[in-house]
N, C-alpha and C positions, 0 to 999 in steps of 0.2 A: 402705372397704377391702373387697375383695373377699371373701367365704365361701372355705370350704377347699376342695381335687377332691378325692372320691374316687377318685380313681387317683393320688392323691402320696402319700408316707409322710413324717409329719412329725414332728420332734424335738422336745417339750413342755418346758425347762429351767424349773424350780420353785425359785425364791426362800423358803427358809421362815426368814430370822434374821434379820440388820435393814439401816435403811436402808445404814450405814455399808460392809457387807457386799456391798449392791446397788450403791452408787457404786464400788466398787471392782473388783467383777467384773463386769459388765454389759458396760462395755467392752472384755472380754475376749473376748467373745462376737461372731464374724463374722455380721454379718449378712446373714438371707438368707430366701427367703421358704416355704422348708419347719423354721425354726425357731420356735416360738413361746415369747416368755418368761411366766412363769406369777407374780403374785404368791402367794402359797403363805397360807392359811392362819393360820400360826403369825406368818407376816410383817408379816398384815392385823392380826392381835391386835394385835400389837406394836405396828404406827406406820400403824394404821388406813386410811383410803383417801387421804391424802395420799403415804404411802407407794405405792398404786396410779399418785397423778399421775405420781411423782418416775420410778417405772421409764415409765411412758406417755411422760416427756419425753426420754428416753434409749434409745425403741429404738423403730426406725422399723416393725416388723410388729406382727403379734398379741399383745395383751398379753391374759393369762385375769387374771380377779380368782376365785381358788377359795374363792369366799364359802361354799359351802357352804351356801345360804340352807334355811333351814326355815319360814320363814311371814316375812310382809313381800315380798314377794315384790317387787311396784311400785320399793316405796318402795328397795331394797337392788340391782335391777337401775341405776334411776335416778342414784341413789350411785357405781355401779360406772363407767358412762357417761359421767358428769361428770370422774371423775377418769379421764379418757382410756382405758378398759377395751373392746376389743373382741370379748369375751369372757370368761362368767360360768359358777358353778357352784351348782346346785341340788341338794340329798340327796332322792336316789329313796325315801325312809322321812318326805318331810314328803303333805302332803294332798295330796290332787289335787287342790283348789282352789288351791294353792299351786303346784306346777307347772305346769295351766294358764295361770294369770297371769303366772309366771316366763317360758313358751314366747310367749307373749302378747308381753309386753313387751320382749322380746329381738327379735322379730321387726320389730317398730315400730322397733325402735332399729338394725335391721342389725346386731343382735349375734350372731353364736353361743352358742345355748344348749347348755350340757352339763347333761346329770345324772348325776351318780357315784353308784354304785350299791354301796358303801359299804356294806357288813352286809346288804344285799340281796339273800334267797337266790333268787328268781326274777327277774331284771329282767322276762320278758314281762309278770310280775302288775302290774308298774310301768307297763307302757309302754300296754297292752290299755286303759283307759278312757279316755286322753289324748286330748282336741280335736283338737290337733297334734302331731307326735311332733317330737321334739326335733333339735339338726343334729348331735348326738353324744353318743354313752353311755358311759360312763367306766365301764370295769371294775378296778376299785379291792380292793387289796388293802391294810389300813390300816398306817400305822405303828406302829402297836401292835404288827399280828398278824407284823410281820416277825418279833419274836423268837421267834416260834411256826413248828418248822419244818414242822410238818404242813399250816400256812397254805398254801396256796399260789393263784396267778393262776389265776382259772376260766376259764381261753380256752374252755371246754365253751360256754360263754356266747355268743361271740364268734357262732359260725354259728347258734345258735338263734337269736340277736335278731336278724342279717341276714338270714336264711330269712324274718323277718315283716316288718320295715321298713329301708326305704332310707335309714341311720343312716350316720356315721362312727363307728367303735369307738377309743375311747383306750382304754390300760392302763394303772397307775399301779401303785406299790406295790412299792419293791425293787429298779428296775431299774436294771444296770447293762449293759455291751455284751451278755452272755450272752442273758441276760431280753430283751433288746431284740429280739434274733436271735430267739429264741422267739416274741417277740408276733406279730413281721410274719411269720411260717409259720405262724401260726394262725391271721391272719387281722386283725389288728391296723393300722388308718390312722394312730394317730398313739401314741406310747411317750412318755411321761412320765416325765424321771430326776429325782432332786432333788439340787440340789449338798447336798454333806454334809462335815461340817468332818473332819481327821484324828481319827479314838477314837472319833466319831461309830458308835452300834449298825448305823445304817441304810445300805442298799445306796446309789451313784447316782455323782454325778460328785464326785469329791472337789478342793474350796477348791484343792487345795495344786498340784494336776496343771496343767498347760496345757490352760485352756476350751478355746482354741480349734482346737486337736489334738483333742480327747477330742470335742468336739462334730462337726469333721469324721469322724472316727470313725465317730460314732452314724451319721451320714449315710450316710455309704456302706455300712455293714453293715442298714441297713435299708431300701435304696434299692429 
């Protein structure tokens, strides 16, 4: 499967609750190939890399596995791969031995590697001793810090790491069509929402709306 352009702006949909959740809305989701679907995290916990197969066998683009990897690097890109994943996630706070191997093995495998930069108050301090630099940097605001209103998405970030490397920039963290609008004028290639249940704290696409409205949406307001 093809790498991403940086000249397209692409919509990252994040899975983070469970399988049952993912057969249900997945095929909600119009497929298309500035969408990428995201196993999420909280989803992996849950129903581990089978989970990763089950969305890999239901949606014909990009699937990210947001492993999040901190060490194991090999052994957790290879995992991710198996279970049909065409893209993975590494935390910019694990070793540089650790994301070199990550960037490593990603590239052997025609994977896109991201690293989310996650609690990371400099990405350049991340990125500056790296072998290879990575096909995309994930400016990550956590869910935690959403209930923190002074948190906010450091698109400050976005043109200093572009001024040093020829990266794709994702954003994460909060986003709903606003924030979405905001990332791609500052400079943002791909916006990552998470669907989110109704009462749900957290910003993103909410369960209950029309995916695939809401998803045309993102599209064209970030086109």
């Amino acid at each position: 499967m093809p790498k991403l352009d940086n000249n397209i702006r692409y919509l990252q949909i994040a899975f983070n609750y469970n399988l049952r959740m993912a057969y249900r809305l997945l095929p909600k989701v119009t497929p298309s190939n500035r969408i990428l679907i995201e196993a999420g995290t909280p989803f992996i916990k849950r129903e581990g890399f089978r989970g990763i197969a089950a969305i890999s066998q239901r949606w014909p683009g990009h699937v990210v596995a947001d492993l999040k990897t901190a060490d194991g690097a090999v052994d957790e890109v290879n995992l991710a791969r198996q279970a049909g994943a065409t893209a993975a996630t590494v935390l910019g706070h694990s070793p540089i031995e650790t994301l070199d191997l990550f960037i490593l093995r990603c590239n052997q495998l025609n994977m896109i590697s991201m690293i989310d930069m996650l609690g990371v108050d400099d990405p350049l301090k991340v990125m500056r001793p790296l072998k290879t630099q990575p096909d995309v940097v994930v400016i990550h605001r956590g869910r935690d810090e959403e209930s923190n209103s002074a948190k906010t998405i450091r698109y400050r970030h976005i043109n200093r790491v572009r001024s040093k490397y020829n990266v794709l920039i994702s954003v994460a963290g909060g986003v709903d069509l606003k924030e979405a609008r905001s990332a791609v004028f500052n400079g943002a290639n791909i916006v990552v929402a998470n669907l989110v249940q109704p009462g749900d704290i957290w910003s993103g696409i909410l369960t209950s709306e029309d995916i695939a409205t809401v998803s045309r949406q993102f599209l064209e307001t970030i086109s």
